[in-house]
mmCIF file of the protein (N, C-alpha, C, O) and its ligand, coordinates in Angstrom:
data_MODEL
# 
_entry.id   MODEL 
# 
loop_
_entity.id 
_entity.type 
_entity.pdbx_number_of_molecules 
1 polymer     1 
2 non-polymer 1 
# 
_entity_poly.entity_id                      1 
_entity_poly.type                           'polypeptide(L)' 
_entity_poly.nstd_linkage                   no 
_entity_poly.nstd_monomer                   no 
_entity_poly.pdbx_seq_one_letter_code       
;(UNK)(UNK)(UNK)(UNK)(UNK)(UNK)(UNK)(UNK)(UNK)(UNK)(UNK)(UNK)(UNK)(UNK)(UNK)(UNK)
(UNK)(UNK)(UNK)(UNK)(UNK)(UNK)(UNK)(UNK)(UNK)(UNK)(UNK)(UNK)(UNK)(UNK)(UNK)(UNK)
(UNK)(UNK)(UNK)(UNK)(UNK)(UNK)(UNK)(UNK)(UNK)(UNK)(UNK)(UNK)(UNK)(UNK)(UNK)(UNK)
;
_entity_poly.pdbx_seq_one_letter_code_can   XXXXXXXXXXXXXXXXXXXXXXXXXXXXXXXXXXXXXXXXXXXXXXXX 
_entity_poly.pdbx_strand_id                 A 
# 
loop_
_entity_poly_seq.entity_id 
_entity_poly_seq.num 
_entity_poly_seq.mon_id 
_entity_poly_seq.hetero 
1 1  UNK n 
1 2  UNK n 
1 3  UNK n 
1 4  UNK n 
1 5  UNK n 
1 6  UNK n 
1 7  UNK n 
1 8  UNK n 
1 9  UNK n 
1 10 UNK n 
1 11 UNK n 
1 12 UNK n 
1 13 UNK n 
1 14 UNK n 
1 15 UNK n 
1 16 UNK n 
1 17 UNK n 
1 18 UNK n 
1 19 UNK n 
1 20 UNK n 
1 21 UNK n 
1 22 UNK n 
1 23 UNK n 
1 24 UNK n 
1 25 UNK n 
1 26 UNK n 
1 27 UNK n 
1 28 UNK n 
1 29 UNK n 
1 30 UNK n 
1 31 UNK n 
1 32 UNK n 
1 33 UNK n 
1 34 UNK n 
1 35 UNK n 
1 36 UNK n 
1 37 UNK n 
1 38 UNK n 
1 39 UNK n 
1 40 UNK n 
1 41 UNK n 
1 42 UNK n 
1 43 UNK n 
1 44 UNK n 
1 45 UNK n 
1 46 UNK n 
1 47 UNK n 
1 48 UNK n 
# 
loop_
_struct_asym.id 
_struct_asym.entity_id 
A 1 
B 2 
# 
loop_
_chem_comp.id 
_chem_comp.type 
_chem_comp.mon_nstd_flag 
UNK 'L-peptide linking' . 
ZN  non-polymer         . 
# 
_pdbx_entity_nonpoly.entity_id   2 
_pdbx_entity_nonpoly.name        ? 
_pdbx_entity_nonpoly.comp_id     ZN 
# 
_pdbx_nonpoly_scheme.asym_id         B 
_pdbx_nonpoly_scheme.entity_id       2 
_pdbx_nonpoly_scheme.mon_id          ZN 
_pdbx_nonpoly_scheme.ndb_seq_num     1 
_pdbx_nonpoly_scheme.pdb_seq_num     101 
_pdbx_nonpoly_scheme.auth_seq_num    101 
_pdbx_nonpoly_scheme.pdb_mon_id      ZN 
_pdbx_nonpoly_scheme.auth_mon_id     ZN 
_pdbx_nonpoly_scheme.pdb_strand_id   A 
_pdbx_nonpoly_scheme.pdb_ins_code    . 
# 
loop_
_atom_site.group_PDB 
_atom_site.id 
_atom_site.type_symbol 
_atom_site.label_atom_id 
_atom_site.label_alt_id 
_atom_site.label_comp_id 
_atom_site.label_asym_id 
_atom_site.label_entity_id 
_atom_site.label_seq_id 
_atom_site.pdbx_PDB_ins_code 
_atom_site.Cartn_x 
_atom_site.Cartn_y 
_atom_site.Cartn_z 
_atom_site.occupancy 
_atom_site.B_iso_or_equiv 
_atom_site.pdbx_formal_charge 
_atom_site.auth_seq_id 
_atom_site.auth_comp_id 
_atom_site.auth_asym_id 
_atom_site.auth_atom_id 
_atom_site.pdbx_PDB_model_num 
ATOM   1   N  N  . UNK A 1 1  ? 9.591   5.309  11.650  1.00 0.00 ? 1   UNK A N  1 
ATOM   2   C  CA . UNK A 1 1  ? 10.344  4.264  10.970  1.00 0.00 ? 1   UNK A CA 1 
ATOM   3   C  C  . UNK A 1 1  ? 9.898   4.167  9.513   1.00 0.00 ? 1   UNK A C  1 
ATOM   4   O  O  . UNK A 1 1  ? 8.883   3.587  9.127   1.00 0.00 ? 1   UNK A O  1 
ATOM   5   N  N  . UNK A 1 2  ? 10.770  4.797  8.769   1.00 0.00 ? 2   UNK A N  1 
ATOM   6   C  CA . UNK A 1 2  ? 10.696  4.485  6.992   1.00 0.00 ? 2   UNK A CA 1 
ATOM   7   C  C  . UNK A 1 2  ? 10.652  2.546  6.660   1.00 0.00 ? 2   UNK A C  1 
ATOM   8   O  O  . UNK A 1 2  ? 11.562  1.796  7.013   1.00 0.00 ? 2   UNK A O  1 
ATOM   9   N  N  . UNK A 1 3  ? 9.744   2.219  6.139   1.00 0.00 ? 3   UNK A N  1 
ATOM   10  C  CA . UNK A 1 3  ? 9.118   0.784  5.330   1.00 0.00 ? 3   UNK A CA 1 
ATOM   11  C  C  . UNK A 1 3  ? 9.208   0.791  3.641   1.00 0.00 ? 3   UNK A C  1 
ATOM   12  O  O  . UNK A 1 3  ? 8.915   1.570  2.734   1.00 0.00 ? 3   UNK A O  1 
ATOM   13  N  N  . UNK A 1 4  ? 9.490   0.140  3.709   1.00 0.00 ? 4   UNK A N  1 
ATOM   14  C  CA . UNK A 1 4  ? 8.945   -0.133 2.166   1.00 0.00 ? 4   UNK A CA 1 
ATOM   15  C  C  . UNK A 1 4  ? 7.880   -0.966 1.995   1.00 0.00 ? 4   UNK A C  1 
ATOM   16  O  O  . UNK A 1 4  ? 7.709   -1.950 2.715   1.00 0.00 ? 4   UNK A O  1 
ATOM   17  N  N  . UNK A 1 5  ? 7.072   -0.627 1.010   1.00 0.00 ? 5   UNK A N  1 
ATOM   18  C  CA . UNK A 1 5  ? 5.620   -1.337 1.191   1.00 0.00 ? 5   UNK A CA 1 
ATOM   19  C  C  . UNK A 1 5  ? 5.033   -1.558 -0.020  1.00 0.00 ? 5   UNK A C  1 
ATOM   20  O  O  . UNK A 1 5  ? 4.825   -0.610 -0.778  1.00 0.00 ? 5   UNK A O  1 
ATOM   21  N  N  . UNK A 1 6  ? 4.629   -3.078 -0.415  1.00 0.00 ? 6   UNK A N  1 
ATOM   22  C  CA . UNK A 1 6  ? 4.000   -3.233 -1.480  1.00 0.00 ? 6   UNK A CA 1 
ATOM   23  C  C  . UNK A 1 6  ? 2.496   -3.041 -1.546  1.00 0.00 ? 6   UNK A C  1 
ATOM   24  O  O  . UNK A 1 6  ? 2.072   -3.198 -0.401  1.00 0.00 ? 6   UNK A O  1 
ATOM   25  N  N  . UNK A 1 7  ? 1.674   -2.817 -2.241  1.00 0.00 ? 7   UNK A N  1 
ATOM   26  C  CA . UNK A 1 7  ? 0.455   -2.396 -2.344  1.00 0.00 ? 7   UNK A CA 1 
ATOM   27  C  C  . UNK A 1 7  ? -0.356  -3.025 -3.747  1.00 0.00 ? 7   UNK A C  1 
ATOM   28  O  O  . UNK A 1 7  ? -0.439  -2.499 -4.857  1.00 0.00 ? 7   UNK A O  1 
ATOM   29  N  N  . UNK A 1 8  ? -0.877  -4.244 -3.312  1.00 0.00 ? 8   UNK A N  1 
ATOM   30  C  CA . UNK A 1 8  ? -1.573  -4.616 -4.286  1.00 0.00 ? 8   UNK A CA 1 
ATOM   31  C  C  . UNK A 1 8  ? -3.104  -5.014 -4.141  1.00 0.00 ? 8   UNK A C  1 
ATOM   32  O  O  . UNK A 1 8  ? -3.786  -5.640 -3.329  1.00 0.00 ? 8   UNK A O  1 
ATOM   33  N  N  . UNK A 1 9  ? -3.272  -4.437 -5.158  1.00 0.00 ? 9   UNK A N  1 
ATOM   34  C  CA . UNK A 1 9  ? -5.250  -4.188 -5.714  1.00 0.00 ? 9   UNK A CA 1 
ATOM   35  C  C  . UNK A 1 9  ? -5.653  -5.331 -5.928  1.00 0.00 ? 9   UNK A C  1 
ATOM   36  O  O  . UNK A 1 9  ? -5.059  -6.137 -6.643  1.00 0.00 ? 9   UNK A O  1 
ATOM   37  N  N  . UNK A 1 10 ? -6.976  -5.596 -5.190  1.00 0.00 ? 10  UNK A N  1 
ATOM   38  C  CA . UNK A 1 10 ? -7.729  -6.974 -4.981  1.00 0.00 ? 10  UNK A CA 1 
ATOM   39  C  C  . UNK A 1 10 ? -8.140  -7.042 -6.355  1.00 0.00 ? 10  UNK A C  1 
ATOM   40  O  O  . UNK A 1 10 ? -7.732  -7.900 -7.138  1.00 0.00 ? 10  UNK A O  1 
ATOM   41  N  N  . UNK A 1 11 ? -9.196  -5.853 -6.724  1.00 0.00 ? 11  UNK A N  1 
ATOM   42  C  CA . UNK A 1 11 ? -10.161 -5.595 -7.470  1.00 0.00 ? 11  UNK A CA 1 
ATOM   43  C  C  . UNK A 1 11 ? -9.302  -6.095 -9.046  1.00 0.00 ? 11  UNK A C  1 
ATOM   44  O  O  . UNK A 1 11 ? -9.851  -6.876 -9.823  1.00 0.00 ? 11  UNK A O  1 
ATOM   45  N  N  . UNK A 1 12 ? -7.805  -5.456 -9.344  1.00 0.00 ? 12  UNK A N  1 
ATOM   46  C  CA . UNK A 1 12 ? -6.856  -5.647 -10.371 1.00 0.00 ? 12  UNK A CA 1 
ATOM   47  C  C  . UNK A 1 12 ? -6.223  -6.428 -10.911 1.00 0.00 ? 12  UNK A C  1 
ATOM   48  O  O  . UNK A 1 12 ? -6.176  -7.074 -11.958 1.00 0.00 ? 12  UNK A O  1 
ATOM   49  N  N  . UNK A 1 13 ? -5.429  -6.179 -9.487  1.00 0.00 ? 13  UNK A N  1 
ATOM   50  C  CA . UNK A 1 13 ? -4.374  -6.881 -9.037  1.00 0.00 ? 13  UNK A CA 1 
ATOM   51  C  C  . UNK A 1 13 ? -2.520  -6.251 -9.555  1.00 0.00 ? 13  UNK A C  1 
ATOM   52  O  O  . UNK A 1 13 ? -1.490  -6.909 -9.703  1.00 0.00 ? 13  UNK A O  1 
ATOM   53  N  N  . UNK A 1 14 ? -2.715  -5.123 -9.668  1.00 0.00 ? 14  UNK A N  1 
ATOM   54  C  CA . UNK A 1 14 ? -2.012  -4.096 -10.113 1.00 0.00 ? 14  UNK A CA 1 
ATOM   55  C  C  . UNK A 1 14 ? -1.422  -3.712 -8.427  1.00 0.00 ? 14  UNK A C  1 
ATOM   56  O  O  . UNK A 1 14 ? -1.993  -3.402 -7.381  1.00 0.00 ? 14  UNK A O  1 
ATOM   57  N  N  . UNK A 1 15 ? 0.026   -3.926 -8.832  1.00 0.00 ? 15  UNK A N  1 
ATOM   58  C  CA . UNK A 1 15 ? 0.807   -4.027 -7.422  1.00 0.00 ? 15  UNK A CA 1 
ATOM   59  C  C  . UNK A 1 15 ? 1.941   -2.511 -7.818  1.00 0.00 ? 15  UNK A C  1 
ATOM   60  O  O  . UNK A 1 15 ? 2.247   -2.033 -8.910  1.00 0.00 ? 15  UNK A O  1 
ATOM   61  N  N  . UNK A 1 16 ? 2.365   -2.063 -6.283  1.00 0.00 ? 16  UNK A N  1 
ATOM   62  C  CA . UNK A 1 16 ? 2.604   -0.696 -6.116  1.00 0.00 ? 16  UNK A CA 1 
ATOM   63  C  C  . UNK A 1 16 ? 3.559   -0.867 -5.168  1.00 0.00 ? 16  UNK A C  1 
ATOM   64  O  O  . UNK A 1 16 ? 3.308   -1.567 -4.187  1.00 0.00 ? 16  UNK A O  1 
ATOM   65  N  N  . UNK A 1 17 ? 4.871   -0.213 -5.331  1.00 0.00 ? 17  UNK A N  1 
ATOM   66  C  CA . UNK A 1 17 ? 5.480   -0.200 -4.509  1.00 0.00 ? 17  UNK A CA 1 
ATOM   67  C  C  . UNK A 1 17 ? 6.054   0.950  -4.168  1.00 0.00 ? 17  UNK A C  1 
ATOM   68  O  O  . UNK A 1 17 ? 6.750   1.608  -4.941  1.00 0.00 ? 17  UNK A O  1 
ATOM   69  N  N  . UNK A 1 18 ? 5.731   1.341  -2.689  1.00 0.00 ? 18  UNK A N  1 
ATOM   70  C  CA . UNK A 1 18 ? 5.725   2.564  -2.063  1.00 0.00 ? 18  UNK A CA 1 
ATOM   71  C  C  . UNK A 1 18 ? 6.556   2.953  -1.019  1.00 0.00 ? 18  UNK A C  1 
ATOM   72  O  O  . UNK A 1 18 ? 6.427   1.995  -0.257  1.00 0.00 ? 18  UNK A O  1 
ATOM   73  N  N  . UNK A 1 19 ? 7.258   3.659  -0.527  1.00 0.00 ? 19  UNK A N  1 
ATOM   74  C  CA . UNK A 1 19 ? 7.905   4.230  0.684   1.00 0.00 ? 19  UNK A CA 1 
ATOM   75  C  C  . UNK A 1 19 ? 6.793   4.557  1.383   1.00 0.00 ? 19  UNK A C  1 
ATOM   76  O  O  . UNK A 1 19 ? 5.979   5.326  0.872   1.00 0.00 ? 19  UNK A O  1 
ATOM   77  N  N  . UNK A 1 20 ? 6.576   4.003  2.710   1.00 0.00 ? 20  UNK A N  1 
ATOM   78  C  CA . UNK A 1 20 ? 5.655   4.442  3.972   1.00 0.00 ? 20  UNK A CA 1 
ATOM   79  C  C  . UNK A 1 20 ? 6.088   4.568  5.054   1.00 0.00 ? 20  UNK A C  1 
ATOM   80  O  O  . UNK A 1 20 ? 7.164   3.992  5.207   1.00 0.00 ? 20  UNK A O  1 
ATOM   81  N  N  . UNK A 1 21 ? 5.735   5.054  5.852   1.00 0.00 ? 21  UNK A N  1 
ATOM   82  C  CA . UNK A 1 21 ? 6.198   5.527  7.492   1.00 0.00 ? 21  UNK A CA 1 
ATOM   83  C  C  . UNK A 1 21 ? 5.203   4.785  8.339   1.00 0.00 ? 21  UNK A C  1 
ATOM   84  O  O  . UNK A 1 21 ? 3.988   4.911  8.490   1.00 0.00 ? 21  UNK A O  1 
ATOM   85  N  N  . UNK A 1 22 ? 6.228   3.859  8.916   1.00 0.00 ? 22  UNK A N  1 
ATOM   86  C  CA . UNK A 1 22 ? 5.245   2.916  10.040  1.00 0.00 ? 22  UNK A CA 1 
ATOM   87  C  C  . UNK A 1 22 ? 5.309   3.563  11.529  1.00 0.00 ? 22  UNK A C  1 
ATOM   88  O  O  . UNK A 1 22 ? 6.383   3.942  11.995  1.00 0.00 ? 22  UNK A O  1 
ATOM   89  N  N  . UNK A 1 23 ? 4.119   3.659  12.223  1.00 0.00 ? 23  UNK A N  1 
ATOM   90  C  CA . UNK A 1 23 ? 4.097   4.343  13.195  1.00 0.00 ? 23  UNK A CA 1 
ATOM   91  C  C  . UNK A 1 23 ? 2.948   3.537  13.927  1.00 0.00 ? 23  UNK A C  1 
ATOM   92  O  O  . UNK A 1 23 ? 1.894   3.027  13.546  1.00 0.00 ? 23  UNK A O  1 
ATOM   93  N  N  . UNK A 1 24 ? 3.735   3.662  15.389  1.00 0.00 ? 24  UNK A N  1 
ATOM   94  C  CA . UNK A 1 24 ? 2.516   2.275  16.345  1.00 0.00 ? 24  UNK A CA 1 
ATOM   95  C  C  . UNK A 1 24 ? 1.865   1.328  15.771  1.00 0.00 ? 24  UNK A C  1 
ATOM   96  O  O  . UNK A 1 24 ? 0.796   0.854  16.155  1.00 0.00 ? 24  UNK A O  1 
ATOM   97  N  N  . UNK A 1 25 ? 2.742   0.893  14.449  1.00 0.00 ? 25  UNK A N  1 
ATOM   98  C  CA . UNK A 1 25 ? 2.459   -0.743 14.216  1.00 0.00 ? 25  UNK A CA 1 
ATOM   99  C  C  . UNK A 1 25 ? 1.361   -0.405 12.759  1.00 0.00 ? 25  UNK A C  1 
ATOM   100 O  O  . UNK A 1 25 ? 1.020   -1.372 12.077  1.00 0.00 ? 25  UNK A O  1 
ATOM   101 N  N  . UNK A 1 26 ? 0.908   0.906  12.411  1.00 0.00 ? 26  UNK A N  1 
ATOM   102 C  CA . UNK A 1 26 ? 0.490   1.026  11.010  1.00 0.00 ? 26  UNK A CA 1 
ATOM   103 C  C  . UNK A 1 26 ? 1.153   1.770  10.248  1.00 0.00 ? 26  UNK A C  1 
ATOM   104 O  O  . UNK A 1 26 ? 1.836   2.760  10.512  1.00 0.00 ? 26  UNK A O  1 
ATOM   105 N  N  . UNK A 1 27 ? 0.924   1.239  9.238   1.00 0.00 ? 27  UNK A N  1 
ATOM   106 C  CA . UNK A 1 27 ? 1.914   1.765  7.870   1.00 0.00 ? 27  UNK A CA 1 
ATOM   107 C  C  . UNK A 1 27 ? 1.272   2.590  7.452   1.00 0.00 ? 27  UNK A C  1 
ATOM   108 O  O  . UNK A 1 27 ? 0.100   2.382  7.138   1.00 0.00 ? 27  UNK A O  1 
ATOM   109 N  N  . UNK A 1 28 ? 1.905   3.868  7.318   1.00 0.00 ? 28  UNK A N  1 
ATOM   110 C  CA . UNK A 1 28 ? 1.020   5.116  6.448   1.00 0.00 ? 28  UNK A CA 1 
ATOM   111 C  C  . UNK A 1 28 ? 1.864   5.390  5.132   1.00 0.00 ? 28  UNK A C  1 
ATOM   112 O  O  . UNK A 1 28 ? 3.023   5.803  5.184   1.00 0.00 ? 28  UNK A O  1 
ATOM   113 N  N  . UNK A 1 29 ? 1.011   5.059  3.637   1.00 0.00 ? 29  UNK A N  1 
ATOM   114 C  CA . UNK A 1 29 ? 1.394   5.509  2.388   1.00 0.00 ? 29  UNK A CA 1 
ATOM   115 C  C  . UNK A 1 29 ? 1.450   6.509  2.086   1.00 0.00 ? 29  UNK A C  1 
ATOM   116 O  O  . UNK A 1 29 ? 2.458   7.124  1.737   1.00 0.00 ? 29  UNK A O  1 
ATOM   117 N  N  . UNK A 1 30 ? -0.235  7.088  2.200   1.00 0.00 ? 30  UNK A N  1 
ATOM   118 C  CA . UNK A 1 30 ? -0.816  8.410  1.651   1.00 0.00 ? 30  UNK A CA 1 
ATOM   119 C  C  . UNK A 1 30 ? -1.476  7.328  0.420   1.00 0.00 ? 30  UNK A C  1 
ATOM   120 O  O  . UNK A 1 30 ? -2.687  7.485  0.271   1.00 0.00 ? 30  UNK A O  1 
ATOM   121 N  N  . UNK A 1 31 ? -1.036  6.588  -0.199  1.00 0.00 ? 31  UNK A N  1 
ATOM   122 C  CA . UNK A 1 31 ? -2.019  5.973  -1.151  1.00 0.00 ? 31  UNK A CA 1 
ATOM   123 C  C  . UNK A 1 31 ? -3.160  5.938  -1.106  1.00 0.00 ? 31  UNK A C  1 
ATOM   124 O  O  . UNK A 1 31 ? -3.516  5.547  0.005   1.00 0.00 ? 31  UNK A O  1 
ATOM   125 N  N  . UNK A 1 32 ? -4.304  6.234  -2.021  1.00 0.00 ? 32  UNK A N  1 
ATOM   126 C  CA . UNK A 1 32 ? -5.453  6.712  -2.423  1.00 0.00 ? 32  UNK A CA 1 
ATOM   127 C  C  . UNK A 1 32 ? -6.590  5.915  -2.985  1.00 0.00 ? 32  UNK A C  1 
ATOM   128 O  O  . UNK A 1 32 ? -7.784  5.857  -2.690  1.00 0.00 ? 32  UNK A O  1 
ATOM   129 N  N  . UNK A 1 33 ? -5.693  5.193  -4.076  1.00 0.00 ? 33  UNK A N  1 
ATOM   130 C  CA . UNK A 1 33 ? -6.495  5.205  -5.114  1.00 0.00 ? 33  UNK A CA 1 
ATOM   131 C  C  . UNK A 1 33 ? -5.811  4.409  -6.271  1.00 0.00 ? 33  UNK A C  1 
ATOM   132 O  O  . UNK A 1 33 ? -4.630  4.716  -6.433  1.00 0.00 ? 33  UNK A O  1 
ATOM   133 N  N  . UNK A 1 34 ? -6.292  3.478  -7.087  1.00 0.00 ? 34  UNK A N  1 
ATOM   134 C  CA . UNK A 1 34 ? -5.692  2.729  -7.939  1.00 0.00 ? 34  UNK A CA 1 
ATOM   135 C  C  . UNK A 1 34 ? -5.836  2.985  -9.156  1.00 0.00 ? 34  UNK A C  1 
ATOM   136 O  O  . UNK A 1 34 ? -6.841  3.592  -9.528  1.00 0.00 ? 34  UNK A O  1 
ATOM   137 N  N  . UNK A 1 35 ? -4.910  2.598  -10.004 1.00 0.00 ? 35  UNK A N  1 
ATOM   138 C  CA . UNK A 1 35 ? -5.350  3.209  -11.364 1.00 0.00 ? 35  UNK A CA 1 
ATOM   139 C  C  . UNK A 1 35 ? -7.245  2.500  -11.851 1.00 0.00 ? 35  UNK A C  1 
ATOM   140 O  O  . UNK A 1 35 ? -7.992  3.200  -12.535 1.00 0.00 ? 35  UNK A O  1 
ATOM   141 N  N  . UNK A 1 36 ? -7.634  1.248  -11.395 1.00 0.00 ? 36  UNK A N  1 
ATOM   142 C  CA . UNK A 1 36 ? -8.417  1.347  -11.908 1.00 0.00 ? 36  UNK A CA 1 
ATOM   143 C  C  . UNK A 1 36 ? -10.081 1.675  -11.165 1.00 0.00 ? 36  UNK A C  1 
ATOM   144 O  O  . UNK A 1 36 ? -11.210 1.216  -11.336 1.00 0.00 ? 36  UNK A O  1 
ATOM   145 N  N  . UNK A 1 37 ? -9.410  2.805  -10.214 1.00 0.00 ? 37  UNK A N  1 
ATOM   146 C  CA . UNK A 1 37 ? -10.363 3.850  -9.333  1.00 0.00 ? 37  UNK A CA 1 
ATOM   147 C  C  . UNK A 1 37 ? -10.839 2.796  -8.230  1.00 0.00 ? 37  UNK A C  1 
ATOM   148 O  O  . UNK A 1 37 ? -11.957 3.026  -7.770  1.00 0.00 ? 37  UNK A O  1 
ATOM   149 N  N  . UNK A 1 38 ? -10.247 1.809  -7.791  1.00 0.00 ? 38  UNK A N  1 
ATOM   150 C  CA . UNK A 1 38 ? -10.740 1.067  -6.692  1.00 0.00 ? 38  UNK A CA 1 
ATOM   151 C  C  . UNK A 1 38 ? -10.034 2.074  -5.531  1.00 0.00 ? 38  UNK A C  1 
ATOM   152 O  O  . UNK A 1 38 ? -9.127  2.841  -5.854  1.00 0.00 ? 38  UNK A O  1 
ATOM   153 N  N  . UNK A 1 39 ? -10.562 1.989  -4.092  1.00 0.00 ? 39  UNK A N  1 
ATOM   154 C  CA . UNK A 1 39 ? -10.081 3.111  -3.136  1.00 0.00 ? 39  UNK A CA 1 
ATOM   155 C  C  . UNK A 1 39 ? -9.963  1.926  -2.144  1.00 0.00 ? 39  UNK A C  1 
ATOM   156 O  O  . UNK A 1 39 ? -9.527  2.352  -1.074  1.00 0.00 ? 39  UNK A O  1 
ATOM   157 N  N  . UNK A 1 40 ? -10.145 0.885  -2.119  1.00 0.00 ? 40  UNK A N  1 
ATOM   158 C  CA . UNK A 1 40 ? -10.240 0.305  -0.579  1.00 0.00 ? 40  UNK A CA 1 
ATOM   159 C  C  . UNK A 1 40 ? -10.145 -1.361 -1.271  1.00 0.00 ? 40  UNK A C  1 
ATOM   160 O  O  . UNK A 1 40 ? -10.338 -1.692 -2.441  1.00 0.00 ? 40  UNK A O  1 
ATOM   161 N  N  . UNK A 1 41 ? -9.750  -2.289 0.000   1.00 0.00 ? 41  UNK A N  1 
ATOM   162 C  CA . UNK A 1 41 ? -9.506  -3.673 -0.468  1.00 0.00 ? 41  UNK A CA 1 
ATOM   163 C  C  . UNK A 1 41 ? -8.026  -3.781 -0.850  1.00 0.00 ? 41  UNK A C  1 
ATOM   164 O  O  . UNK A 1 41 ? -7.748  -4.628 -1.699  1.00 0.00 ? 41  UNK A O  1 
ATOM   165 N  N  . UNK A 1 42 ? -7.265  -3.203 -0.453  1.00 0.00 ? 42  UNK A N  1 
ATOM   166 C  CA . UNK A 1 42 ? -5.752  -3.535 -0.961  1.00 0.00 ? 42  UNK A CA 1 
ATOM   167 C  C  . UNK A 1 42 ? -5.049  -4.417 -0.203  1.00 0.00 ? 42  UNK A C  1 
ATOM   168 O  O  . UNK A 1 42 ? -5.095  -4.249 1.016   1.00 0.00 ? 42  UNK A O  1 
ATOM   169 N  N  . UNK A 1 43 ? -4.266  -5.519 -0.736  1.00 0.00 ? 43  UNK A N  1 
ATOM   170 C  CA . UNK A 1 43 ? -2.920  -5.839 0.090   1.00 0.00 ? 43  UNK A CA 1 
ATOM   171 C  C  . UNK A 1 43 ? -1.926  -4.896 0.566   1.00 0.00 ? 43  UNK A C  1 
ATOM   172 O  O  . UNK A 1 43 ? -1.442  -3.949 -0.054  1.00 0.00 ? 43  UNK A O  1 
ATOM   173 N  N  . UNK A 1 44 ? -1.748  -5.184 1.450   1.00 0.00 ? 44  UNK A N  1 
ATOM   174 C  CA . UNK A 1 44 ? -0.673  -3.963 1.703   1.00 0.00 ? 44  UNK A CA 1 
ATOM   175 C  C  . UNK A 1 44 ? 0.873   -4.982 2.600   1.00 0.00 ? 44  UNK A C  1 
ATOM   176 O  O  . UNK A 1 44 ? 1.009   -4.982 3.824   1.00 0.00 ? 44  UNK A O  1 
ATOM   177 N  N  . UNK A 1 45 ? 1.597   -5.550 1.867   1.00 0.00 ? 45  UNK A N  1 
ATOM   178 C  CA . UNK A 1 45 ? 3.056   -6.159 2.540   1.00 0.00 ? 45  UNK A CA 1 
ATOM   179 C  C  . UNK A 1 45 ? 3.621   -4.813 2.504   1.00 0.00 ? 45  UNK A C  1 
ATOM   180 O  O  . UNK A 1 45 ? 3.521   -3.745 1.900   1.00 0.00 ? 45  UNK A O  1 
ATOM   181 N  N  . UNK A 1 46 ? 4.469   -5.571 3.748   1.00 0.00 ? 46  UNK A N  1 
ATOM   182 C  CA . UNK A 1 46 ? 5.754   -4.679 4.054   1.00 0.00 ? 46  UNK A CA 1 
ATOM   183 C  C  . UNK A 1 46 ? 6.760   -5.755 3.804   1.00 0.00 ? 46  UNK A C  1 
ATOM   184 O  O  . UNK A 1 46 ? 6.908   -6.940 4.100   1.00 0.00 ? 46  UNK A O  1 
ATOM   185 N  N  . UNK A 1 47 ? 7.734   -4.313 2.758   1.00 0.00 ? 47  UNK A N  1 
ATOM   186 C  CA . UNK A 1 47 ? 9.003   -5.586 2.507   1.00 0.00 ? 47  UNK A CA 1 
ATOM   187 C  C  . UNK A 1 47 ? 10.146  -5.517 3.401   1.00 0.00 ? 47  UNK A C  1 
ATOM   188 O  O  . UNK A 1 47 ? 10.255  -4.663 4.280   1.00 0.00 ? 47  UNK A O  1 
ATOM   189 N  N  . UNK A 1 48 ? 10.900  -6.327 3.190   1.00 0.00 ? 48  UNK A N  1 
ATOM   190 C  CA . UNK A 1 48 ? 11.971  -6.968 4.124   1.00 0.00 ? 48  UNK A CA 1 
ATOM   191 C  C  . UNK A 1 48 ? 13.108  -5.468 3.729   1.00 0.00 ? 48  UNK A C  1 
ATOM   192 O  O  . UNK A 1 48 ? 14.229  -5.394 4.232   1.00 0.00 ? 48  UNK A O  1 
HETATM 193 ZN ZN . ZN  B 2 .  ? -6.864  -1.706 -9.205  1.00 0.00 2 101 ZN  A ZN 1 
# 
């Protein structure tokens, strides 16, 4: 199931909006990495 998914940085707060594939209830981006090199701690909504 294709999601759309926002992705925003705790550390920033620099928000991302991504196409992800939800599968058994988790959303997979492939997102990495933020521009300001934070890797972990993100919001992650799924939009409507
Ligand atoms: Zn950031």
């Amino acid at each position: 199931m294709r999601v759309k998914v926002r992705i925003v940085c705790k550390q920033c707060g620099e928000s991302y909006i991504l196409r992800g594939i939800k599968y058994h209830g988790i959303v997979q981006t492939g997102f990495k990495q933020c521009l300001c090199n934070c890797t972990e701690g993100f919001l992650i909504e799924e939009q409507a």
